[in-house]
Structures are given as structure tokens and as C-alpha cells.
LOSE-697844 format. One record per residue (C-alpha): z, x, y; residue in one letter. Coordinates in steps of 0.001 Angstrom, whole numbers, padded with zeros to 6 digits, always signed. Layout:
N
ZXYA;...
***
This chain:
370
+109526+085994+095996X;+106876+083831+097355X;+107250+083514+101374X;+106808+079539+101075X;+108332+077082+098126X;+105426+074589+098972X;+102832+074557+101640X;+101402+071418+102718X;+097367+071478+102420X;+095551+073154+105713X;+093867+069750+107143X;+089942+069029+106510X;+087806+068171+109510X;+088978+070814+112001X;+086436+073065+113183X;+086562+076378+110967X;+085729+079630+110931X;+083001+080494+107536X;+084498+083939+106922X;+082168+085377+103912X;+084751+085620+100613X;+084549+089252+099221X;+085867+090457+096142X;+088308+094229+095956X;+087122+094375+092465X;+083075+095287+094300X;+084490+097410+096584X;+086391+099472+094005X;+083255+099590+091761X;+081286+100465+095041X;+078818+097469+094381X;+076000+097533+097040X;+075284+093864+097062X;+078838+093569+098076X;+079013+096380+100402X;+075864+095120+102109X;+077524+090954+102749X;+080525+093248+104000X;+078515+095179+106850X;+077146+091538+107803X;+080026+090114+108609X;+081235+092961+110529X;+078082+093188+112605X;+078844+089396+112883X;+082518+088147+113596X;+084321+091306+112604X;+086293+089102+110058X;+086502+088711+106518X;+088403+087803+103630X;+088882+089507+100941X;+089853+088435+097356X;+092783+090307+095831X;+093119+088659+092340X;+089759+090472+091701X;+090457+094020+090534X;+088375+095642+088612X;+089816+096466+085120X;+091721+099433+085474X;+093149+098427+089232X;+096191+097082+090045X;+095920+097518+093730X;+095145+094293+094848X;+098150+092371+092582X;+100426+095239+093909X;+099048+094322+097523X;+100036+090766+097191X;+103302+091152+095340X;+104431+094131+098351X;+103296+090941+101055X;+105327+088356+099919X;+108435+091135+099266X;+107930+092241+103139X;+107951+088621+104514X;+111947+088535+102776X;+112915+091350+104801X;+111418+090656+107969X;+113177+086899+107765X;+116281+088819+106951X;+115519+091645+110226X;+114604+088739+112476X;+118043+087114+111589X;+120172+089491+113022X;+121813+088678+116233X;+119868+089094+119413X;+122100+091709+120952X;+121266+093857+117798X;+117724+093410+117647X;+117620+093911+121768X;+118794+097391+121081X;+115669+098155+120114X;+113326+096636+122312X;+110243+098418+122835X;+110502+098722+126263X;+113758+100674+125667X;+112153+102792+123056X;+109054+103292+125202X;+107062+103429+122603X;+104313+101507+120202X;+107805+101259+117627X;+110802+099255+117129X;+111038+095210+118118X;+109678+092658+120792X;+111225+089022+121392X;+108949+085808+122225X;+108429+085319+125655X;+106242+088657+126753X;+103523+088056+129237X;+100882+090595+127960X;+098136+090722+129717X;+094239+088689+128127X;+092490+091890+127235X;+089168+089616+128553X;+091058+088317+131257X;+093885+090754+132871X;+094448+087865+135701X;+095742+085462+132462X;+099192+086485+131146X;+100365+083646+128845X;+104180+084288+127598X;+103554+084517+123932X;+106348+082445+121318X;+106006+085817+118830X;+108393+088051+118337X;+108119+090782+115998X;+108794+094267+114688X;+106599+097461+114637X;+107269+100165+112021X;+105358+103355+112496X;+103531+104992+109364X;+104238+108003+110622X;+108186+107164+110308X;+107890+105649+106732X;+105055+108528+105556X;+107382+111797+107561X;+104096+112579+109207X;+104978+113682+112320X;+107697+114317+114326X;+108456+110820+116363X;+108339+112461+119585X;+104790+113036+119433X;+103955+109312+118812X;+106083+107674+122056X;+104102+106515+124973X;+104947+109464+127435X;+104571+112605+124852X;+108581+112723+124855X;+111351+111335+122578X;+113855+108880+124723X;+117145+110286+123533X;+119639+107912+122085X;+120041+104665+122227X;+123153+102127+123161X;+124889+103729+120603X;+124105+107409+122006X;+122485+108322+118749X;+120007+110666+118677X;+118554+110378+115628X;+114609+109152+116128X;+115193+106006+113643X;+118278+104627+114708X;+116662+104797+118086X;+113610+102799+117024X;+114823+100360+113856X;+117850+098489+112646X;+119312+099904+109732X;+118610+096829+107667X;+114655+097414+108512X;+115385+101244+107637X;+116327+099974+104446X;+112952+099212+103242X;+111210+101767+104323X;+110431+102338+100288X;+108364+099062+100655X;+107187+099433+103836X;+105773+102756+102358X;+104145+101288+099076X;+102467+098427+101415X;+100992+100935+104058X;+099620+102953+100997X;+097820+100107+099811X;+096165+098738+102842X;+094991+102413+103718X;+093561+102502+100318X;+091459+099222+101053X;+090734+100195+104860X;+089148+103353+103391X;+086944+100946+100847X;+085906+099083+103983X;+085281+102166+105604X;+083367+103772+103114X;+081070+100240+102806X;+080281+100568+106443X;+078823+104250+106012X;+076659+102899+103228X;+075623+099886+104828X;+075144+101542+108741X;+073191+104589+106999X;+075521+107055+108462X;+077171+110488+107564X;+080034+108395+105392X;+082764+111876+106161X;+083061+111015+109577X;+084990+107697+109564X;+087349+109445+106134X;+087847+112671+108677X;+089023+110455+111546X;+091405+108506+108965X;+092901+111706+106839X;+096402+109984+106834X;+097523+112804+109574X;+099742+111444+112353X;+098509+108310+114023X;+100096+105237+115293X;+098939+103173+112335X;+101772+100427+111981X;+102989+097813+109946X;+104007+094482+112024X;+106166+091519+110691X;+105893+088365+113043X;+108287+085401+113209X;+107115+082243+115524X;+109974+079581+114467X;+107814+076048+114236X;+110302+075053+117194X;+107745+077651+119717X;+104928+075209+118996X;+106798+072157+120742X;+106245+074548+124130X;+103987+076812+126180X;+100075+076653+127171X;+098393+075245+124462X;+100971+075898+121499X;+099641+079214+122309X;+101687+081641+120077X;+099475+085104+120675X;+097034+084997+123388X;+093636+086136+122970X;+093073+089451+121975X;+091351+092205+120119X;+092416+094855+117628X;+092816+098212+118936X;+092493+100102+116334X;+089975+100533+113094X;+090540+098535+110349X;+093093+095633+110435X;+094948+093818+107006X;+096664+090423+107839X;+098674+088436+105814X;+099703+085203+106510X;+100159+082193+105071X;+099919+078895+107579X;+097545+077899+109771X;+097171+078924+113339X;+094737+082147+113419X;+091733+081081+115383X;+088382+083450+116198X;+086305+083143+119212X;+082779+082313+117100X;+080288+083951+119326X;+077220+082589+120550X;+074570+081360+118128X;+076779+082156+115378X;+077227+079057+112466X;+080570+077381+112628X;+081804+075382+109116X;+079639+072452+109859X;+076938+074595+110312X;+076051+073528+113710X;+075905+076678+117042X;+076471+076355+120393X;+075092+078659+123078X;+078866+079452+123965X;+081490+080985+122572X;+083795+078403+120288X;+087168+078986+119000X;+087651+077995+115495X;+089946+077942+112572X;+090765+080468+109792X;+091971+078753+106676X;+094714+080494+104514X;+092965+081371+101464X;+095458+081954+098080X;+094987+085231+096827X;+093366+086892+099885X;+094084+088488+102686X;+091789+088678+105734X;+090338+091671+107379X;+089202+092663+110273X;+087917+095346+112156X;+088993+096803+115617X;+087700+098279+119283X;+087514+102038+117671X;+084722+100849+115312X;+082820+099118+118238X;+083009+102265+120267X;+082083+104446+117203X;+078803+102776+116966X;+077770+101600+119919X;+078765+098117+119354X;+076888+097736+115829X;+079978+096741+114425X;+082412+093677+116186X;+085952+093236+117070X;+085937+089959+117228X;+088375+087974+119736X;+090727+086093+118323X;+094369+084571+119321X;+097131+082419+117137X;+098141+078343+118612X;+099989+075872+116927X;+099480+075386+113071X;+097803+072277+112191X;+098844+069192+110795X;+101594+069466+108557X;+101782+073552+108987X;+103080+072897+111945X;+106364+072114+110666X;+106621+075533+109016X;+108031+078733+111010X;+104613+081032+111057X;+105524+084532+109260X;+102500+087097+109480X;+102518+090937+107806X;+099991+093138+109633X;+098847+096750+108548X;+097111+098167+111790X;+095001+101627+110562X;+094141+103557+114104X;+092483+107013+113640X;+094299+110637+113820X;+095806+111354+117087X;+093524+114181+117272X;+090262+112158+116694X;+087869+112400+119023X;+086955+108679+120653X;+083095+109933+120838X;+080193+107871+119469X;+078762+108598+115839X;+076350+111720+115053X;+073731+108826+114722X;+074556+106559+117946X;+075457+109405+120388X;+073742+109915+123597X;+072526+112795+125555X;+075609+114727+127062X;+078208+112696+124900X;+080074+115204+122702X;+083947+115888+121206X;+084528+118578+123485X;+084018+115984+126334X;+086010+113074+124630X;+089706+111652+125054X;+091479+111460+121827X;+092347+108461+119712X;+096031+108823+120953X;+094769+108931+124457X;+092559+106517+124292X;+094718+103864+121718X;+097955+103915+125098X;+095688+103298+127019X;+094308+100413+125608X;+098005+099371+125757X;+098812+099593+129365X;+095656+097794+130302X;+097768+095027+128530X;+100781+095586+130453X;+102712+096607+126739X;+103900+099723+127500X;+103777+101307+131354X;+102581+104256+132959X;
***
């Protein structure tokens, strides 16, 4: 079922971001026109779309994609409906971990500011792959190396501690969704190998499907938020921590930070940085990549900032639903620099891992503590 019976046209004359518009069906045929616009816009803004309607003949992977999207945003309105004293259970501060549900109202930390922490109107659930996929045991993905035992309840059993039963319920969905987006991360990854001229195993080892804390996220901001806080601010400004990011959504509100020099939709620049718009494109979904590929090469590639305010215009009206897969590398990765970008003395043996590195990125925030 479609998330939205109608949505009201996004409104012309804002200022907009001109994400390039790039088709799965390429990708899949590993078209290196296509691959080459994708490695521009990631040395760029980080962002773009991508068109899902656009398999190539024998794919069904970008229908399933979109089908799987609207099917998740059902069960996160139904999760996000259950009584507050349920979903509190599972607060990730509770949980201490990356997994299980946050209410509107957190104060995390600008990860380009740490002095500016704007409550957010979000709240939202995260669902680890490693729960849905059985890759790990879930004490070796919680913030502090150790499983909190039980919950209110004094259950002991890792996902009643982290998720409601109705989100447990869909874990066969949740599944088939994380599949997909891993499958189109590792197109995107595979494009930026080609296109950077670089030994294309090393971002597939990193991203092997071992444990991680690759998640899904399902957002609710109810259109009530926008009426309040800083600047109908609804996420403050932030960027990904992780490699590749898919995002879903469906109204208004996304805005990236255009950097200098860089075209807007009018076509004008400015010698400072700019937010602007992202318009919600039928059919696609919007990607982006995170810090881990700015740290793999040297800052090559971006992770651009971006944040989410008030929809515009009519959207506004509309409570804001998002579905988020967030693809982070192994655990075990090594957060060192590229065989072709690495400097003298820079090695694996000398470098934290992705987990390490990935909670830390966390507590600079303020998410999760020491």
C-alpha cells in the first residue's frame, strides 16, 4: 500500500538541490557513462538519486525495492502507534545500544558544531541487520561489548530486549528490504572502484555482509512537530556515519548544505555554503554516501551535510515518514586509508576498527555514552 493517498505538489521557486538522476538499470548493466556521472556527484555533494523503475530486463530489484518501501512505512505507522509506555521500554538509552527506539525531543549534539544541540521532533526505530540476517550474536553489537540483560519485563531474550513484538513481526520484510539496498550499495560501491581507479575488492571485503551495525530506520515526525522548535528543525545537521546510505521518503523537508562554488537549481553559486532543497522524486530513492568513504580516500569522495526542517507548502500538512537503510562496514574492518591514498606509516595493523571507530562517531554526538 502506497504510504500517501495523494500528495500535494512539492512547491516551485524554492531553492533546490540539482541531484544528478541515475538509472539502476546502468548500474546493473555496469554502464561506464553511468558509473562515471555517479563518481561526480559523489566527489561533489555526496547525493544522488537514483531511478528504480529502470531495471534492466531481467531485474526486478528495483520494483521489489519500491514495493518493500511503501510495505515498511505500514508497519512503522502501526510500531509508532503503540502507547508510549510500550515503546519507552525500549529506548535506546535503556538498551545501550545503536538498536531499538528513540522519541522526539533528543538533544544530539551538531556533528559541525558540538556547542549546538537542537531537540530534534523525530522519533524513530532502529532495527539491526545483524538481528533480522542472525549474523552475530547481539551482544557483540551493543555500545559497551556486553548484552544489558532483560528488560522491564526481566526477559532475557536479546529481541524482546531491543524491539516490540509487533516490529519483530516483520522482520521477514525488514529482511527482504535490507537485502535489496545492500545489493544496490554494492552497485554504488563497485562504480566508485571503477570510477576512483582503485583495487575494486577492497570496498566488497570491508562490506562481506559479516556482522556490522548496518540498520534499517523508520522515522515518524507528526506535521504537528513543525508548528514548534528552532527553525521547524526536525533533524539537525548531520552527516552519515557509515558507507553507503538508501533513503526513502516521500514529502518535502530533506535539505543539503550545497558547498561552496557548487551550482544550486537556478544555477547561480555563492562563495558559502547554502542549504537547499531535495525534491521527492516518484520512483526513486536518493542515495548518499557516508564519513567511512571520506576517510577511505582521503576525502575524494563527500559526505555531504545535510539536516530535515519543516516540509514546504502544502507538505507541511502531512506527518513526514522516512525508511533508511544505513550500510557501515564489518566490525572487523580496518578504518585505514585505501592501498592507493595511504600514507607513509598508515597501515591495518595500526588502525581502529569500523566498530571502534562507527561508537565513536556516536558519542561525539552525545547518542550513546561512554
Amino acid at each position: 500500500m502506497a504510504p500517501y493517498t495523494t500528495i500535494p505538489p512539492f512547491p516551485d521557486g524554492l531553492l533546490e538541490v540539482p541531484l544528478r538522476q541515475l538509472s539502476l538499470g546502468k548500474l546493473e548493466r555496469k554502464d561506464e557513462a553511468e558509473a562515471a556521472r555517479l563518481v561526480d556527484a559523489c566527489r561533489t555533494t555526496g547525493f544522488f538519486y537514483l531511478d528504480l523503475s529502470d531495471d534492466k530486463e531481467d531485474s526486478t530489484l528495483g520494483k521489489q525495492l519500491l514495493q518493500d518501501a511503501d510495505d515498511l512505512v505500514d508497519t512503522a505507522k502501526q510500531g509508532f502507534r503503540l502507547p508510549t509506555e510500550e515503546k519507552q521500554r525500549y529506548e535506546l538509552s535503556k538498551t545501550q545500544s545503536l538498536f531499538g527506539y528513540k522519541a522526539k525531543g533528543a538533544k544530539p549534539k551538531n556533528n559541525f558544531d558540538s556547542s549546538k544541540a537542537v531537540p530534534d521532533t523525530v522519533e524513530f526505530f532502529n532495527v539491526a541487520r545483524d538481528h533480522v540476517l542472525n549474523a552475530t550474536p547481539p551482544e557483540d553489537i551493543s555500545t559497551n561489548g556486553n548484552m544489558v540483560n532483560g528488560n522491564a519485563n526481566g526477559d532475557s531474550s536479546p529481541l524482546t530486549q531491543y524491539y516490540p513484538s509487533l516490529i519483530k513481526s516483520h522482520f521477514p520484510l525488514y529482511k527482504s528490504f535490507m537485502l535489496s539496498c545492500e545489493t544496490i550499495s554494492k552497485l554504488v560501491l563497485d562504480a566508485l572502484s571503477k570510477g576512483l581507479d582503485v583495487e575494486s575488492s577492497q570496498f566488497r571485503t570491508m562490506h562481506r555482509g559479516h556482522s556490522s551495525t548496518s540498520m534499517l530506520r523508520l522515522t515518524q515526525t507528526l506535521s504537528s512537530a513543525f508548528l514548534d522548535g528552532e527553525d521547524g528543525v526536525s533533524t539537525p545537521p548531520h552527516s552519515d556515519f557509515g558507507s553507503v546510505t538508501v533513503l526513502f521518503n516521500w514529502i518535502g523537508g530533506l535539505q543539503i548544505q550545497l558547498p561552496p562554488g557548487v551550482p544550486d537549481s537556478t544555477g547561480g553559486t555563492s562563495a558559502e555554503p547554502r542549504w537547499a532543497y531535495v525534491r521527492p522524486l516518484k520512483n526513486h530513492v536518493i542515495i548518499n554516501l557516508g564519513d567511512v568513504m571520506v576517510e577511505l580516500t582521503k576525502g575524494k569522495l563527500k559526505s555531504g551535510p545535510h539536516r530535515v526542517i519543516a516540509p514546504p507548502g502544502e507538505h507541511r500538512n502531512l506527518d513526514r515518514y522516512s525508511v533508511v537503510y544505513f550500510l557501515r562496514p564489518e566490525n572487523d574492518a580496518k578504518m585505514v586509508a585505501l592501498k592507493e591514498y595511504r600514507g607513509e606509516g598508515e597501515t591495518e595493523e595500526t588502525a581502529i576498527t569500523a566498530h571502534e571507530w562507527v561508537l565513536q562517531k556516536f558519542k561525539n554526538i552525545g547518542a550513546i555514552r561512554d
